[in-house]
Structures are given as structure tokens and as C-alpha cells.
C-alpha positions in Angstrom: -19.9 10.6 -1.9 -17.3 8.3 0.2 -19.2 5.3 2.1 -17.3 3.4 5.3 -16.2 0.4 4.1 -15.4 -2.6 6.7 -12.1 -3.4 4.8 -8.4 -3.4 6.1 -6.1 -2.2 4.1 -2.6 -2.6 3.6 0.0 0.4 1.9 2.1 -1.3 0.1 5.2 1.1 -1.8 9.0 1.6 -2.5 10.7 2.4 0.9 14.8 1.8 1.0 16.2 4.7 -1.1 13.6 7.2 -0.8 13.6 10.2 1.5 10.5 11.0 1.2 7.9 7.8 1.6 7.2 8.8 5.3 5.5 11.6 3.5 3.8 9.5 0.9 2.6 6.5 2.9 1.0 9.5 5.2 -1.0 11.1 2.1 -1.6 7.8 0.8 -3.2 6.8 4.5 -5.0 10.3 4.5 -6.3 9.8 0.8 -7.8 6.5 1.6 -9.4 7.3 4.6 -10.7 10.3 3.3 -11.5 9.7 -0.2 -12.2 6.0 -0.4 -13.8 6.2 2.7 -11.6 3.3 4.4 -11.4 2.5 8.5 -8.7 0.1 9.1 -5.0 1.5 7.5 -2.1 -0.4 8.1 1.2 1.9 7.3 4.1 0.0 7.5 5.9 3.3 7.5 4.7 4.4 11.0 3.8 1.4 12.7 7.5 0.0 11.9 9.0 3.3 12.2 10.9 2.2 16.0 12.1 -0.7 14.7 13.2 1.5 11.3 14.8 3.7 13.5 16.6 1.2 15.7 18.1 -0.3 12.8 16.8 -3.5 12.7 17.2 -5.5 9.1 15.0 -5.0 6.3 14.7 -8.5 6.4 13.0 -8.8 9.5 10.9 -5.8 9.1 9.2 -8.0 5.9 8.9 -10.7 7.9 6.7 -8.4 10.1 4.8 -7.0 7.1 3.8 -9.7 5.9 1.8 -10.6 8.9 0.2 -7.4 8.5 -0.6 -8.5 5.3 -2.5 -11.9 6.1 -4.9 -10.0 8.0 -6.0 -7.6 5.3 -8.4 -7.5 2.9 -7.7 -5.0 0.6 -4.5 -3.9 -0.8 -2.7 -0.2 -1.8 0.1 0.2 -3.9 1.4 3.1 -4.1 3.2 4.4 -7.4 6.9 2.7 -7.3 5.6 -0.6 -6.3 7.2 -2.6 -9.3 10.8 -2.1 -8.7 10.1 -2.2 -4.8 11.7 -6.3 -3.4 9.3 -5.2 0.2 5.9 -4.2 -2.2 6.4 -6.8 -4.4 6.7 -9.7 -1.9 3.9 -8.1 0.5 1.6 -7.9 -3.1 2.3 -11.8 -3.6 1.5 -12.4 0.1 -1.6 -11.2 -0.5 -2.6 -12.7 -3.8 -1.8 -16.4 -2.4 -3.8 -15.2 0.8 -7.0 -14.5 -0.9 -9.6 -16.3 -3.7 -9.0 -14.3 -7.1 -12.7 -12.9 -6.6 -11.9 -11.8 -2.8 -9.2 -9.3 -3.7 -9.1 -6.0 -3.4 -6.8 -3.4 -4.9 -6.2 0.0 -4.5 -3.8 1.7 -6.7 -2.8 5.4 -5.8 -1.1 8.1 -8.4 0.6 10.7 -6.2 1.6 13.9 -7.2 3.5 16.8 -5.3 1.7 19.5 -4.4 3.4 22.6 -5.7 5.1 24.9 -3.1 3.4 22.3 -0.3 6.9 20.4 0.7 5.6 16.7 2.1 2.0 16.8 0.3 0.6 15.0 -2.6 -2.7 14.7 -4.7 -3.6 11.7 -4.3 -6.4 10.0 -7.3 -7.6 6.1 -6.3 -8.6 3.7 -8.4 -10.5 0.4 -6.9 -10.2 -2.6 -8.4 -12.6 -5.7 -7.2 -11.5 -9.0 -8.2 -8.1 -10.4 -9.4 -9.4 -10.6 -13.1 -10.2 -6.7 -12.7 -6.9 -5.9 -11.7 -4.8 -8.0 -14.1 -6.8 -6.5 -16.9 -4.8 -3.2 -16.2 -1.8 -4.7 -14.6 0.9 -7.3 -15.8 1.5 -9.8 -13.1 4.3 -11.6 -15.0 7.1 -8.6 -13.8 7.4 -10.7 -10.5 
């Protein structure tokens, strides 16, 4: 049973060096909308793809993100996030954005779908609350 839920949420994932995270931050968008029954998606993936496209520094495609990021209330990190500079500094944006009771996380595991080139399953957990999520996730990496 999904129900609508009036957050907006933010993917956050691992971008330079990988071919393929048009695909994921699209399955990851689908997934959530789908599954977790959310309405507002921001995917830096598509909505910066023109500036991505027109070259324009990584630097000041952040700077845009994290904009994005201030006016969200949930968070969606997809699998990667750790070792990504972009996720990690849009994640911290968002933790000194919210109260530790206010946040809310959504972390995505993504497999390929065999023979489906560009698809993943997609499983979602929810956390609510800061103290929920650092029970399962070490915060000091960053």
C-alpha cells in the first residue's frame, strides 16, 4: 500500500566517474515515486543535465544543488554515496538545514536487472529522525 506523502525529496548519489547514474537517478526517481509514494523529486541528474552537458564546473553545479537541497525535506541516497565529494556535501547541507527530529532519509539498494540494460530493482528503506538513521549509519566518515 503506497500513501502520497507531501515531502520533497532530494537524490543524492555518486555522479563523476560513472556511466551509468543517469540510469540510476531515473530508477531511483521512478522507485520513489512509485513505491514510496513520493510527489515532489528533485534529480540533480536531469534537471542539471544542460548545464552537465555544456560543461560547466562541478563546482558550480554543487553550488546549484545545494539550493535544491535547502528546500527539501526529505533526503535519498543512493548506494555509492560515501565516497561521492557532491552526496556527501549535499547530505551535510541537509543535516545542518533541518532539527535532528525533522529529517528524513531515504536510502535506496539498486540492483541491475538482468538482460534489462539501464534498469534496476530498487528496495527503500525510510528512516524518520536523525537518531533513526545514525543508528544504522556512521556519520563520522565525513
Amino acid at each position: 500500500m503506497s500513501c502520497k506523502l507531501s515531502e520533497t525529496v532530494y537524490i543524492a548519489g555518486p555522479i563523476t566517474g560513472d556511466p551509468s547514474y543517469r540510469d540510476k537517478f531515473a530508477a531511483a526517481e521512478q522507485a520513489l515515486s512509485n513505491t514510496a509514494g513520493v510527489d515532489g523529486l528533485f534529480n540533480p541528474a536531469e534537471i542539471f543535465r544542460p548545464l552537465d552537458e555544456a560543461i560547466v564546473c562541478d563546482d558550480t553545479i554543487l553550488a546549484c544543488c545545494l539550493k535544491l537541497v535547502d528546500r527539501c525535506s526529505a533526503i535519498a541516497l543512493l548506494p555509492g554515496w560515501q565516497k561521492s565529494r557532491g552526496a556527501k556535501a549535499e547530505l551535510r547541507r541537509y543535516r545542518e538545514s533541518k532539527e535532528p527530529r525533522e529529517c528524513v532519509f531515504f536510502m535506496l539498494d539498486m540492483y541491475p536487472k538482468p538482460g534489462a540494460k539501464g534498469q534496476y530493482s530498487t528496495i527503500i528503506t525510510r528512516y524518520d529522525g536523525l537518531k533513526a538513521w545514525q543508528s544504522e549509519h556512521d556519520l563520522d566518515m565525513f
